[in-house]
N, C-alpha and C positions, 0 to 999 in steps of 0.2 A: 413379497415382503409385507410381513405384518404395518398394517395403519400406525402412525403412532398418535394415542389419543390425544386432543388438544383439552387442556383446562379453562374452560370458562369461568370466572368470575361472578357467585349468585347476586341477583341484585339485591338491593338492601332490603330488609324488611322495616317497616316504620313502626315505631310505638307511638302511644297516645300524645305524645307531645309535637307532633308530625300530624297525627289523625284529626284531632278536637278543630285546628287550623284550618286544615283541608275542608272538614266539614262545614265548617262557619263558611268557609268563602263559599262553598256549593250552593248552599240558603241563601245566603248572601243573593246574589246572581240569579237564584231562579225566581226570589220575589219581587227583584229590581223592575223588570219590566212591565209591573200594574203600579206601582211605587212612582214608578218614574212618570207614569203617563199620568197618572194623579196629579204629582206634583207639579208638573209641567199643561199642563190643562187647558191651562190660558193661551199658553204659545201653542199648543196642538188644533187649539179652537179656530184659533185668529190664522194659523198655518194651513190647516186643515178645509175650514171651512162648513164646522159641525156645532151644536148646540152642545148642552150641558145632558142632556138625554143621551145624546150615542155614547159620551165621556161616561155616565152611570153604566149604558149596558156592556161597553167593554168591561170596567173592573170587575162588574156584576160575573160575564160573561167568563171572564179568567177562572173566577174561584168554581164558576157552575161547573168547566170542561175538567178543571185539577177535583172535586167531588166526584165526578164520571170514571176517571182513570187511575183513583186514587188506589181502590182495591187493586186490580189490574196491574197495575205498577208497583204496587207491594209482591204479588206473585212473579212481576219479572225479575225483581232484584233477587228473588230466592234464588231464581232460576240460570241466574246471569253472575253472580255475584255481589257483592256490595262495594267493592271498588269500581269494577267495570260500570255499576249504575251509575255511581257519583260521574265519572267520565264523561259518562252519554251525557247525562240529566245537565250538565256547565255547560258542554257542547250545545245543548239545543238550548238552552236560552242563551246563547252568546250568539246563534245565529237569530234566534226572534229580537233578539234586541240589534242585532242590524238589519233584520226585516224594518223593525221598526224605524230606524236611522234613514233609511230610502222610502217611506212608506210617501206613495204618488201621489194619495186621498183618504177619505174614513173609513168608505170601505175595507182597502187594505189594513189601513189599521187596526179596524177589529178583528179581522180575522188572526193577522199575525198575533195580537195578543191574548187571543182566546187559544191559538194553537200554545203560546207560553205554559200554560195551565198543565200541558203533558209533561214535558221535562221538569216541571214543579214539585208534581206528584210524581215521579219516580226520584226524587233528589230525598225527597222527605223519608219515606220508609227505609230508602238503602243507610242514609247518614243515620238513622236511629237504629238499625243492626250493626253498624260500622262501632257508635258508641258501644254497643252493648257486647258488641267481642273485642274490644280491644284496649277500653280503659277498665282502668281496676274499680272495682264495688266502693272503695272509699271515696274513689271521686267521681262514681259516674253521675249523680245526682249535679254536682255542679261543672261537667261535660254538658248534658243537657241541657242545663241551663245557658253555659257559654252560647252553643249553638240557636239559643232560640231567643237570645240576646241579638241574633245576623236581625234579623227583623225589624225592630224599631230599628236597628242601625241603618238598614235602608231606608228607613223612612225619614231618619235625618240627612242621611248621603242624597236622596231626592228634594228636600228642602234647600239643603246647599249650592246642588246644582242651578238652579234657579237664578240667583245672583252672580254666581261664581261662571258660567258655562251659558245657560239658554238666553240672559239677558244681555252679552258679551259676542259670543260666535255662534248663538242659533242654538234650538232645541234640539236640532239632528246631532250635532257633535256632544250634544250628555248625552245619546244612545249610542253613538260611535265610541265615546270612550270607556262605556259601562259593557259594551262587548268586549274592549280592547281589556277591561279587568277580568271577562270571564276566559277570557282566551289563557290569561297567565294564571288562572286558579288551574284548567284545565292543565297544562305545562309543570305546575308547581307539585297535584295531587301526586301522592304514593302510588306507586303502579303495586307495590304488596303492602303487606300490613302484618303485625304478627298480632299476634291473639294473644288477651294476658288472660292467666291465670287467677281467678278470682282468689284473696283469701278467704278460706272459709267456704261453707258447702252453701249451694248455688241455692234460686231461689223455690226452685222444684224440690230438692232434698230437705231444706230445709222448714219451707212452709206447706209440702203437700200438695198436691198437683194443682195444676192451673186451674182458673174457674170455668164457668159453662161460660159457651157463646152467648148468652143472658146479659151478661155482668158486663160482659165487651160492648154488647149494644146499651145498655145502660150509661156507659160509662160514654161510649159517643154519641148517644142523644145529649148528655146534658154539656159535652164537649163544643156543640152545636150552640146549644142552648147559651151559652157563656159567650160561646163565640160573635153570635149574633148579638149581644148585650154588651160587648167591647168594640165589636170592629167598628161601631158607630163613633166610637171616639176621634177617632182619625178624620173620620168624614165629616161630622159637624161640631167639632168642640170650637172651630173658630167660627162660624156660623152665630153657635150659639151666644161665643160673647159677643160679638158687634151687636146681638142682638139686647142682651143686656146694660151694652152703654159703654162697649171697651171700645178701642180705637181696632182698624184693621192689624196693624202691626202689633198692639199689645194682645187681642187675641192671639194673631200667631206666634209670640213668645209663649202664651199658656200653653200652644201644644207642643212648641219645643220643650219647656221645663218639664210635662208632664210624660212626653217621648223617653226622654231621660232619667225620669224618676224609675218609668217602666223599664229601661233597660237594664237599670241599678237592681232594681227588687229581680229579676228575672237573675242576676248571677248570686245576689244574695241569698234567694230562699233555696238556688243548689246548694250552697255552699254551707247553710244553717239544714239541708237535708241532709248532707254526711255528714255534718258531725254531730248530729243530734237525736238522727234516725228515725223523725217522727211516720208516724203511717202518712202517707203522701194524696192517698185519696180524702182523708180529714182534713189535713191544709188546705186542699184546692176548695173543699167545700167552705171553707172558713173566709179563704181569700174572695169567693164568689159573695158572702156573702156580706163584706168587708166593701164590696165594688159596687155591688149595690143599694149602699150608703152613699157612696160618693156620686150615684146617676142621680140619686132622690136629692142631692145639696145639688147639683147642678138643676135640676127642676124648680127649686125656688127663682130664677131669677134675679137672684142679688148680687149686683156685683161685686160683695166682699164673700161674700159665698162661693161663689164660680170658680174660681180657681184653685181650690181646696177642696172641693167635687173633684173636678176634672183631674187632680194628681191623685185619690184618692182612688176615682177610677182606673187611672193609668197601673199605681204603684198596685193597687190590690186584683180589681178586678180583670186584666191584660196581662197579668207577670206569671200568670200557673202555666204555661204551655208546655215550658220545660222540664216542669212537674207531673205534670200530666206523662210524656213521654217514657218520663223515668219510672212512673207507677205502672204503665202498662207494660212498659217490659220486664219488672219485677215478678208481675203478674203471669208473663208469657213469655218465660224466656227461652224456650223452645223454639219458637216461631215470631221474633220482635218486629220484624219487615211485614211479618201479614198483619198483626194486631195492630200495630202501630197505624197501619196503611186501613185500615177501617176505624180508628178513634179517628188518625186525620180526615177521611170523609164526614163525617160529623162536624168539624172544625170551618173545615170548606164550604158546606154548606150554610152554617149560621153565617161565614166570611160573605158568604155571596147573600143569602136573602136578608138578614139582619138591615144593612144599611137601605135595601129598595126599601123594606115594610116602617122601618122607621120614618124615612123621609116621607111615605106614603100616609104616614102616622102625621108628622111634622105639618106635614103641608092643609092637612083637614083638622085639625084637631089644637096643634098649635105645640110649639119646642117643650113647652112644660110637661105635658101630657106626654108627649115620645119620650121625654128622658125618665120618665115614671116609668112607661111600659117596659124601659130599658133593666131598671131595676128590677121590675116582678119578673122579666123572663131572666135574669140573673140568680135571684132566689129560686125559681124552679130550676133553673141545671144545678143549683146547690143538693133541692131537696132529691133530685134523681143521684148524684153520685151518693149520700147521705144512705140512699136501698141500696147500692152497689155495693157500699162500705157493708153495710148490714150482713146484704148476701156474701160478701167473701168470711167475714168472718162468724158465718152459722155453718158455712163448708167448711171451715177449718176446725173449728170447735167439733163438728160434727164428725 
């Protein structure tokens, strides 16, 4: 007797209004755990039993191990796919962040959050090919953005915890319930995805092949370079003002407002990229050099200055990330998981040495002098995408 075939049901395929979500929550989740330990410092210290040095070489030590794996991890999402990466990449920071939740001593703790840095870097490259096949060209520009908006949102979600959570039921339960968030991203992601159809001919047809590995490296040194000149914000803009004559808590309102400002400008300048369609590598050169204004008013010192710096910093010189992303895979859109995955080591790298050399800066030299030097390595990653810009458009002329 002939089988009689059974009809299975395909599972769904998700568009972009399913995907942008998914991805946010992935970033979300894999930057939480250097976020949260930041934020939480105090109760990790006084828990722990560690100085404000181990607290430096873990954050340091996250962004060094996600620079390491970052390439690597862009080659396994090709290999693996870009949903199944998002998968892994929630999953293992849902378990480093209840590594972290039971963490016995310091030791443990650095380890567990330098191991964070692998599922970070595979979360990164996969969610930037995920955008790039599966929302449309008008809005990939403020996709992008959305996604790189998860970022400061953890850095607010790790401020909050603090009152809300570590100062209430203990530090361990905001890492118990920031895994208990990655579990349901993990639960909630698209197990398929469908791929849109761009209107209009793609970026290869249209502008003529990709650029050399040149322009890639170009474009992630001064990726670096920026990075290193922003992620100081986070780490001592409230430093800085107590140091100028604010209160502890009105400094930390400047980096809440300026947290904010950056998160606003980071969906704004998507959203002014589709519909305006300026070249994207000139913005970010503009923004960089726009944020480097606002480190030089933060170096004066003055307290009606300071906090006009530091939003100027935030809104200009911290908001191109998702800019950045979108221009490299305009640039490469053959291969978005691998190029994206070597801009983000660049990224990683200024993330991780940026804040030691500063404070290294800070502590011999004095806050004025660091938030200068903050500015000039701002204007060189200006003046390096400025050649990249150059170089693409002598290849395309050419």
């Amino acid at each position: 007797m002939a089988r009689v075939p059974v009809s299975v049901r395909p599972r769904t395929a998700y568009g972009p209004g399913r995907v942008v979500p998914a991805v946010s929550g992935v970033v979300t989740i894999g930057i939480l755990p250097v976020f949260l330990v930041g934020g939480l410092g105090v109760q990790l210290q006084e828990g722990l039993d560690f100085g404000p040095a181990v607290l430096g070489l873990g954050v340091a030590g996250f962004f060094a191990v996600a620079a390491l794996f970052s390439r690597p991890m862009g080659w396994v999402a090709e290999r693996i796919g870009t949903v199944t990466s998002l998968r892994v990449a929630a999953t293992g920071s849902s378990l480093c962040l209840v590594g972290t939740a039971v963490a016995p001593n310091w030791f443990w703790l650095l380890a567990v959050l330098w191991l964070a840095g692998v599922p970070n870097a595979l979360g990164q490259p996969a969610s930037n090919s995920l955008i790039a096949r599966c929302v449309p060209l008008r809005h990939r520009a403020t996709a992008f953005g959305v996604k790189q908006a998860a970022i400061p949102t953890a850095t607010l979600l790790s401020g909050v915890a603090v009152p809300t959570v570590a100062l209430t039921l203990g530090w361990r339960w905001a890492f118990a319930m920031a895994a208990f968030a990655g579990v349901c991203v993990v639960l909630l992601s698209p197990v398929r995805v469908r791929a849109e159809q761009s209107a209009g001919p793609t970026s290869t047809e249209e502008r003529g092949a990709s650029p050399g590995r040149g322009v890639l490296l170009l474009i992630a040194a001064a990726a670096g370079l920026g990075s290193a000149a922003a992620n100081s914000l986070g780490s001592f803009v409230t430093t800085t003002g107590v140091h100028v004559g604010f209160t502890q808590a009105s400094a930390g309102m400047v980096l809440v407002v300026g947290s904010a400002v950056g998160l606003c400008m980071r969906l704004a300048v998507g959203v002014l990229t589709d519909r305006r369609n300026p070249d994207p590598i000139v913005m970010i050169t503009l923004m960089l050099l726009v944020g480097s204004a606002g480190f030089a008013l933060m170096a004066l010192s003055v307290p009606l200055v300071f906090p006009v710096g530091a939003v100027i910093g935030f809104g200009a010189g911290w908001a191109w990330p998702g800019l950045l992303n979108f221009a490299v895979a305009a640039l490469y859109p053959d291969r978005v998981a691998g190029a994206t995955s070597i801009s983000q080591t660049g990224v990683y790298v200024g993330g991780s040495s940026g804040p030691l050399l500063f404070g290294v800066l800070a502590s011999h030299a004095g806050l004025s002098a660091a938030w200068m030097a903050a500015g000039g390595v701002a204007v060189l990653g200006g003046v390096l995408l400025w050649l990249a810009s150059r170089s693409v458009a002598a290849q395309r002329s050419g």
